[in-house]
C-alpha positions as a Markdown table, in Angstrom:
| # | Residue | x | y | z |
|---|---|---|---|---|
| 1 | Unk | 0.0 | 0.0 | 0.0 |
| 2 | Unk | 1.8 | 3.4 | -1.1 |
| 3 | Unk | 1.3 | 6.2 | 1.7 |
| 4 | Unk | 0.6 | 9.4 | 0.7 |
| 5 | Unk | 3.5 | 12.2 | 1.5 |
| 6 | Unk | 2.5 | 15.2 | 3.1 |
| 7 | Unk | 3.9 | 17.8 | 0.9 |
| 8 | Unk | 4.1 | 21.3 | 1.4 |
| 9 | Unk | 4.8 | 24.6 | -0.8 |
| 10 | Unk | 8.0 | 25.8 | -0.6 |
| 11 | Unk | 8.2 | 29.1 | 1.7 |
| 12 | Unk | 10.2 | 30.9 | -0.3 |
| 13 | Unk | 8.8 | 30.7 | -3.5 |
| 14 | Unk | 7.2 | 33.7 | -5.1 |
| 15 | Unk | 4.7 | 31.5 | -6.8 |
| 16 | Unk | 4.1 | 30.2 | -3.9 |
| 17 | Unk | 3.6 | 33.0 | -2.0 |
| 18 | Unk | 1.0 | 35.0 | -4.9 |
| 19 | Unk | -0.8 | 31.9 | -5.5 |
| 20 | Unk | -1.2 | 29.2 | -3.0 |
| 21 | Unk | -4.9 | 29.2 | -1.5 |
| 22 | Unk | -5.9 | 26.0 | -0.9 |
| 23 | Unk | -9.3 | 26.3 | 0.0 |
| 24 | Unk | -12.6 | 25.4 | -2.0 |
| 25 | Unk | -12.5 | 27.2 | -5.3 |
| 26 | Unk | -8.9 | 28.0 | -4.5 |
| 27 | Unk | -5.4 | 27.1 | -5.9 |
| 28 | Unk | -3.0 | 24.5 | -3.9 |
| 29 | Unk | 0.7 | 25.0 | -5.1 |
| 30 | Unk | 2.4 | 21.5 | -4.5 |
| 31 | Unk | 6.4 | 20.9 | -4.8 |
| 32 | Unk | 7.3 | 18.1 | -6.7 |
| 33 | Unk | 10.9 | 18.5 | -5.8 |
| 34 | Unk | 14.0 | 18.7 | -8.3 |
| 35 | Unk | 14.7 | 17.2 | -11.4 |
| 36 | Unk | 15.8 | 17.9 | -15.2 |
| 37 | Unk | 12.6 | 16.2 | -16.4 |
| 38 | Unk | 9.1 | 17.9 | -15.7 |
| 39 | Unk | 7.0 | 15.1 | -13.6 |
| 40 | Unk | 3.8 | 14.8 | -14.6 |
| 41 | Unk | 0.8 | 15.1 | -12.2 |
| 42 | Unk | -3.3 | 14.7 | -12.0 |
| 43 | Unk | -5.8 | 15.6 | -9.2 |
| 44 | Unk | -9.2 | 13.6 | -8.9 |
| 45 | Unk | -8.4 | 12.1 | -12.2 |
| 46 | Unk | -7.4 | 15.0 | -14.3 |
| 47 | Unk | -3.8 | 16.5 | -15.7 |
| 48 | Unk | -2.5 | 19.6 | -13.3 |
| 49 | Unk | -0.2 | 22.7 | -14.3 |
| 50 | Unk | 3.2 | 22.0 | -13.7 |
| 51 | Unk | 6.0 | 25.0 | -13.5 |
| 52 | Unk | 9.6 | 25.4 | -13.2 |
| 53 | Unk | 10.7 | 27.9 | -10.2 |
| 54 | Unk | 14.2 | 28.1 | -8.4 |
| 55 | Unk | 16.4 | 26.1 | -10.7 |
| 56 | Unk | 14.9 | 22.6 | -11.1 |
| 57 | Unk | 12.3 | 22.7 | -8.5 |
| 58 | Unk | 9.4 | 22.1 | -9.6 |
| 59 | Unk | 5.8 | 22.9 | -8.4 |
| 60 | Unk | 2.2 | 21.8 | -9.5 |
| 61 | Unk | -0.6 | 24.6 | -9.4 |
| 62 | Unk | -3.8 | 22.7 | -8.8 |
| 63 | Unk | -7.1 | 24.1 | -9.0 |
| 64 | Unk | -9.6 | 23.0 | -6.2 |
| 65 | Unk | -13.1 | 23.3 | -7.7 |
| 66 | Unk | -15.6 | 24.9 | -4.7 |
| 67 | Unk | -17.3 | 21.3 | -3.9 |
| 68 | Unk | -14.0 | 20.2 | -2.6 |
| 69 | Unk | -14.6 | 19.3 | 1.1 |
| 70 | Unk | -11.6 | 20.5 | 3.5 |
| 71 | Unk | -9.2 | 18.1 | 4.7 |
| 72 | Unk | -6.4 | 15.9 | 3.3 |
| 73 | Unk | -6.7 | 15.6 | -1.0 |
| 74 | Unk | -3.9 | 13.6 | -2.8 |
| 75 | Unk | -2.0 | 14.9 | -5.7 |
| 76 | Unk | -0.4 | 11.5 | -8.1 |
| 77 | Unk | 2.7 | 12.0 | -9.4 |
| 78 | Unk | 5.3 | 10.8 | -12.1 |
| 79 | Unk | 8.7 | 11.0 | -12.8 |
| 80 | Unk | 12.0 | 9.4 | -13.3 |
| 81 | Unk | 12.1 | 7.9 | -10.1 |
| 82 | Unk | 8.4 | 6.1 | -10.7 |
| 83 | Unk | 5.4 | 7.2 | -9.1 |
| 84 | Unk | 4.1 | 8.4 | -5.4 |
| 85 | Unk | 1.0 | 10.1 | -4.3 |
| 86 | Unk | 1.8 | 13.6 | -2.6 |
| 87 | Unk | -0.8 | 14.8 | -0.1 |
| 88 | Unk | -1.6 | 18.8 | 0.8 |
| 89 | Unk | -4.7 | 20.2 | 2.8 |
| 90 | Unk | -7.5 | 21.8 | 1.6 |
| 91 | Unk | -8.7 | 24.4 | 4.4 |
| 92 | Unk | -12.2 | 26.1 | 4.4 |
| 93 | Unk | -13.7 | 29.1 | 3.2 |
| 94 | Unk | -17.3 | 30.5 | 3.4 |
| 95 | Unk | -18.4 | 32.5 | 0.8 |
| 96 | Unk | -21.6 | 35.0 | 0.5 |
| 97 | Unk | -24.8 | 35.4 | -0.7 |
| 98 | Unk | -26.2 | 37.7 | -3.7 |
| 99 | Unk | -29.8 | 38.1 | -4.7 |
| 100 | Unk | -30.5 | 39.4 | -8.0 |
| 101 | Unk | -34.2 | 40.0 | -9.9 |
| 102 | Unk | -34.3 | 39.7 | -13.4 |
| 103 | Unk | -36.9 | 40.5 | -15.7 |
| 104 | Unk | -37.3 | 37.6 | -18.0 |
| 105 | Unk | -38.4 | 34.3 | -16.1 |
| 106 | Unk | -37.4 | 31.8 | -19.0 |
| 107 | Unk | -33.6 | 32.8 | -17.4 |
| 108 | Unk | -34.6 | 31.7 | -13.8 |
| 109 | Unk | -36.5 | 28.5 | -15.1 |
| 110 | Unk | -36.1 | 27.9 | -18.7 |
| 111 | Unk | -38.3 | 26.1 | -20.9 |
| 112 | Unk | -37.8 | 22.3 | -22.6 |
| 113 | Unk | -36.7 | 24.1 | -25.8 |
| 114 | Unk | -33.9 | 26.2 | -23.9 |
| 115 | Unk | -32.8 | 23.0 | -21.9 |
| 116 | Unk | -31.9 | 21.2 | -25.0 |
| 117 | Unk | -29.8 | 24.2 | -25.7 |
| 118 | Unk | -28.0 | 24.7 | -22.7 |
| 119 | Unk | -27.3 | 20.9 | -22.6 |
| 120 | Unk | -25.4 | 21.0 | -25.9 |
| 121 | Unk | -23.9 | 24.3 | -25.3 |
| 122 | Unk | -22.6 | 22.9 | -21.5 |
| 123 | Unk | -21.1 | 20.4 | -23.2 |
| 124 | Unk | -19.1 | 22.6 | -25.3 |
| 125 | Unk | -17.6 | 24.7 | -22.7 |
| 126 | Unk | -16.5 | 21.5 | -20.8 |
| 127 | Unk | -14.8 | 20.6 | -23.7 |
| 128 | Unk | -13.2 | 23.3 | -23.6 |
| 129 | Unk | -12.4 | 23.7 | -20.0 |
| 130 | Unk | -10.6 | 19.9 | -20.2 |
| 131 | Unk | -8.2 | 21.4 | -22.8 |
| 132 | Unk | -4.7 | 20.6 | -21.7 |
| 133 | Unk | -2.0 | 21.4 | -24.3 |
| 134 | Unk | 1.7 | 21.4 | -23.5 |
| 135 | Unk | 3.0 | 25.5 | -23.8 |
| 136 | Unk | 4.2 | 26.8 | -20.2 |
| 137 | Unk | 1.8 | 29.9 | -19.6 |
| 138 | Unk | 3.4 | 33.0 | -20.3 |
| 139 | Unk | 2.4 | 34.3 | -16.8 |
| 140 | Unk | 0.8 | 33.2 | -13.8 |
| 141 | Unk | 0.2 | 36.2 | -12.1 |
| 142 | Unk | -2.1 | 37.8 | -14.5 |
| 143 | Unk | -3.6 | 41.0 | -15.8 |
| 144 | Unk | -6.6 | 42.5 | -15.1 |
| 145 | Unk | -8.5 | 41.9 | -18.3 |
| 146 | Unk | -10.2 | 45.0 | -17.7 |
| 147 | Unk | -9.8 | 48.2 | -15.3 |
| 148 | Unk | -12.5 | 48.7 | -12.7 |
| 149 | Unk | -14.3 | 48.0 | -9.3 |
| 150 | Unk | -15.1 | 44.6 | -9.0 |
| 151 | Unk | -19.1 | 44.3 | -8.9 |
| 152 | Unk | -19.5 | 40.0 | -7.7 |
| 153 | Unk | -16.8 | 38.0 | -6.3 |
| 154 | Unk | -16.0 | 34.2 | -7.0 |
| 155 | Unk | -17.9 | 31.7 | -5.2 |
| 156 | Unk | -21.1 | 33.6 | -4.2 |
| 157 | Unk | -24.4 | 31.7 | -3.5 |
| 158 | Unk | -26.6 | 32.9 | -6.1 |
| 159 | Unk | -30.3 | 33.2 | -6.2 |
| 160 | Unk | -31.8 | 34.1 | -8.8 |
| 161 | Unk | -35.8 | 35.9 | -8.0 |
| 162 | Unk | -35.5 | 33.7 | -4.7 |
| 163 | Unk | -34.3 | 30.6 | -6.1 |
| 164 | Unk | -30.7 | 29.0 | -5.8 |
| 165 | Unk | -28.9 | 28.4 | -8.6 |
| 166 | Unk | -24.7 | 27.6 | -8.9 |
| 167 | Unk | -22.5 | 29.7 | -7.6 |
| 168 | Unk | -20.9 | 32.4 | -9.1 |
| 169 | Unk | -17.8 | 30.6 | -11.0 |
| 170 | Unk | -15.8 | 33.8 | -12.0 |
| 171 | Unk | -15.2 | 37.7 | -11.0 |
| 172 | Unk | -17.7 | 40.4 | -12.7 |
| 173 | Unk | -16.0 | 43.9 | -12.9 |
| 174 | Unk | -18.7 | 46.9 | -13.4 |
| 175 | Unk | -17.2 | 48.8 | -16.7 |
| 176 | Unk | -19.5 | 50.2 | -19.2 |
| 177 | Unk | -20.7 | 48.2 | -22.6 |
| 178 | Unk | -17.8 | 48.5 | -25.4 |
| 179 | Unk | -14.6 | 48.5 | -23.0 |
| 180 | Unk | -12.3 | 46.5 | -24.7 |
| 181 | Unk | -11.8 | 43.4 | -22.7 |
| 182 | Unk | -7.9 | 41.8 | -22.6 |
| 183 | Unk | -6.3 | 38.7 | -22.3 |
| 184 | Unk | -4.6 | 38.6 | -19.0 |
| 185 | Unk | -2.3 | 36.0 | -20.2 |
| 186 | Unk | -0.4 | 34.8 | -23.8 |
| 187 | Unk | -3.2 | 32.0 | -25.4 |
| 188 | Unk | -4.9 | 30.5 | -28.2 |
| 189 | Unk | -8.4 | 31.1 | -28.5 |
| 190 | Unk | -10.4 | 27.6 | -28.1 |
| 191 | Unk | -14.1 | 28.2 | -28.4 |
| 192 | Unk | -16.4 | 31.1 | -29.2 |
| 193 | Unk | -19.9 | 30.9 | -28.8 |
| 194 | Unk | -23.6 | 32.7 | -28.0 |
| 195 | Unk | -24.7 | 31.1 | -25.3 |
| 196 | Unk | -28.2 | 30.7 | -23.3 |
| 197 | Unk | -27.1 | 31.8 | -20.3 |
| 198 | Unk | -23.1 | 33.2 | -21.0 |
| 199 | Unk | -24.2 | 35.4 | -24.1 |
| 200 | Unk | -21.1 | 36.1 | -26.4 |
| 201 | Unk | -18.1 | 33.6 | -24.7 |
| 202 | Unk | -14.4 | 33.5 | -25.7 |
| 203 | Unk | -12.2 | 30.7 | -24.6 |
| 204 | Unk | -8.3 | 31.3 | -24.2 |
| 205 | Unk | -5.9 | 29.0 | -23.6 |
| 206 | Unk | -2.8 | 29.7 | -21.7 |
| 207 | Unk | -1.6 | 26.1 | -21.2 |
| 208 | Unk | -2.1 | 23.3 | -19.2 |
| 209 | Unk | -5.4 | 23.6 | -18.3 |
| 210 | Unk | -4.7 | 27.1 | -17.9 |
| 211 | Unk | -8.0 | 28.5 | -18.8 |
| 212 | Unk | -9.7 | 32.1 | -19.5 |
| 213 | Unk | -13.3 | 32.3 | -20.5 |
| 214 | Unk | -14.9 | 35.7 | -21.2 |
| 215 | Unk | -18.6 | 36.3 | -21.4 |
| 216 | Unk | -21.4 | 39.0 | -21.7 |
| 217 | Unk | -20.0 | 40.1 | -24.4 |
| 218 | Unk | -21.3 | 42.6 | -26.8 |
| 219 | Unk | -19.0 | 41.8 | -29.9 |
| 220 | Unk | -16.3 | 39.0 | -30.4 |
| 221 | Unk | -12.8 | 40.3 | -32.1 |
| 222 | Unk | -10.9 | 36.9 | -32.1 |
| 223 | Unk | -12.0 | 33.4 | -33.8 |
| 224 | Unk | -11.3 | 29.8 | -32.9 |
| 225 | Unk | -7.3 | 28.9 | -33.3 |
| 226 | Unk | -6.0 | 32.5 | -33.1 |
| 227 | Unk | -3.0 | 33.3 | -31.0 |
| 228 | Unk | -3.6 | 36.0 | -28.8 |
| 229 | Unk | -0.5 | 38.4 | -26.9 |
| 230 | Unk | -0.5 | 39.0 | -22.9 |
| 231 | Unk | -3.0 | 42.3 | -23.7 |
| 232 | Unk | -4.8 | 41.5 | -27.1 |
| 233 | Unk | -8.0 | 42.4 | -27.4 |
| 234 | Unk | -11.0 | 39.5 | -27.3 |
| 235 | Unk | -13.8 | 41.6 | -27.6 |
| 236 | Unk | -15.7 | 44.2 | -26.1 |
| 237 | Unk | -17.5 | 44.5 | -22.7 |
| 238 | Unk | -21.6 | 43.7 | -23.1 |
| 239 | Unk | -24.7 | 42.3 | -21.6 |
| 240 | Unk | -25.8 | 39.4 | -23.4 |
| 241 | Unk | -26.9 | 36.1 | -22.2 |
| 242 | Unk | -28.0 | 36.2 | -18.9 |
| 243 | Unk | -27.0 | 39.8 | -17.2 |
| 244 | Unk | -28.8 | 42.3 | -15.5 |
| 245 | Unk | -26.6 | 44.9 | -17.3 |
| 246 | Unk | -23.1 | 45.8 | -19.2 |
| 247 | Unk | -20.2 | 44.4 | -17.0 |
| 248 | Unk | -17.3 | 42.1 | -17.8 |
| 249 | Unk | -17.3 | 38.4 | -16.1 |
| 250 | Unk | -14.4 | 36.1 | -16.2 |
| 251 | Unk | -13.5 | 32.6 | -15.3 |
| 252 | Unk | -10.0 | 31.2 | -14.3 |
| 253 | Unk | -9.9 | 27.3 | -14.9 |
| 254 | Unk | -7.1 | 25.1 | -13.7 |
| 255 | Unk | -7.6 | 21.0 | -14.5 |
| 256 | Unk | -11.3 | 22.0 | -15.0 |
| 257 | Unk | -11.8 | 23.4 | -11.6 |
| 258 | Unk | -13.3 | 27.4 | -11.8 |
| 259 | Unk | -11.3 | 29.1 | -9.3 |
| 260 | Unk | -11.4 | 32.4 | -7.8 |
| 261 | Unk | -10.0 | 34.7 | -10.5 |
| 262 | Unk | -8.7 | 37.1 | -7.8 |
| 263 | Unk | -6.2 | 35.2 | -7.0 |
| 264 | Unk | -3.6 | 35.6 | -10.1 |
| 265 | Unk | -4.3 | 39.5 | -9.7 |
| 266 | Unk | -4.1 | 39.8 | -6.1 |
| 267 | Unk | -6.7 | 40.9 | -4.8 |
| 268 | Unk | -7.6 | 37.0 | -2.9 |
| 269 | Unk | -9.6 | 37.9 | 0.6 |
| 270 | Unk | -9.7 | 34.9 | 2.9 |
């Protein structure tokens, strides 16, 4: 029976230090320890982020999706030695609640018709969220894709005229309709779409399962396969889909977990 390691971020790393969060719909930077090679590493089944920091240490940046209960989670891991299971702690977090009213019901409780389409178009966008190419992100600690007050943090309970729905998965930032909205990190653009509930949606990717998603969007500027600079424009700032008005919303992804956004621009708040 192989027993877990308890492994620990390294103290003194900067990445370390800007980006490890491990709590529900927060990020869990693990060190893998030395080596020429890059080990390879999964969480809960998936492929995780792996970086090169302080010669050749190496650290894993794992997203922790929000219905990750707290306690011990195991992180598997290959290299040229063979394979071991590292174990880190995920602590807790509570997170608030927003109510918001909007007009049109069908948004709230939509009808067979708009089921069907959100079923397809849900299984698009985890598609894309499961992308893992090889290319090392450009940068971790990212840009703000816009500039302005943030108007919903990650993670809140939402209910939507009274009723609960899933949390909010990204950061909204309240900027009128047409600002031009930029990606925070080097990526090739995945997926565009119009979507029930995410209106006009852009999908970057930064690498290994490093994943920006844009929505609300009141006009796309990029297509599928183009590569797009740390700052290139994506589109513009909108309020279609399901939005109570112009504001920009975006999603971090790491190994298909959405995690809190606020994080890689820091501005995290226990």
């Amino acid at each position: 029976m192989m027993v877990p390691a308890l492994a620990a971020a390294p103290s003194d790393s900067f990445i370390s230090r800007a980006l490890n969060k491990p709590v529900p719909g927060g990020v869990a930077v693990v060190d893998l320890g030395n080596g020429v090679e890059p080990p390879k590493a999964t969480y809960q089944g998936k492929p995780v982020l792996v970086v090169k920091e302080q010669g050749n240490r190496w650290l894993a940046i794992v997203g922790v999706s929000l219905t990750v209960k707290p306690g011990s989670q195991q992180l598997a891991v290959r290299d040229a030695s063979g394979s071991r299971n590292l174990s880190f702690v995920v602590g807790d977090k509570k997170y608030p609640e927003q109510r918001i009213t909007l007009k049109n019901q069908r948004q709230v409780n939509p009808d067979p018709n708009d089921l069907k389409r959100i079923e397809s178009e849900l299984a698009l966008q985890i598609q894309a969220y499961r992308s893992f190419s090889p290319g090392t992100p450009s940068n971790l600690i990212l840009d703000k894709p816009v500039n302005g007050p943030l108007s919903s943090k990650f993670g809140v309970r939402r209910f939507f005229n009274g009723e609960e729905r899933n949390p909010h998965s990204g950061l909204d930032f309240a900027v009128p309709a047409g600002t031009p909205i930029k990606s925070p990190a080097a990526g090739k653009v995945i997926l565009i779409g119009n979507y029930f509930f995410n209106g006009n949606t852009v999908f970057v990717d930064h690498g290994q399962g490093f994943i920006s998603m844009f929505c609300h969007m009141s006009k796309i500027d990029v297509k599928v396969g183009d590569a797009v600079p740390r700052g290139g424009v994506v589109g513009r700032v909108g309020s279609t889909g399901r939005a109570t008005g112009p504001h920009m919303h975006w999603n971090v992804s790491l190994n298909d977990a959405r995690v809190d956004p606020a994080i890689f621009i820091g501005a995290f708040q226990p």
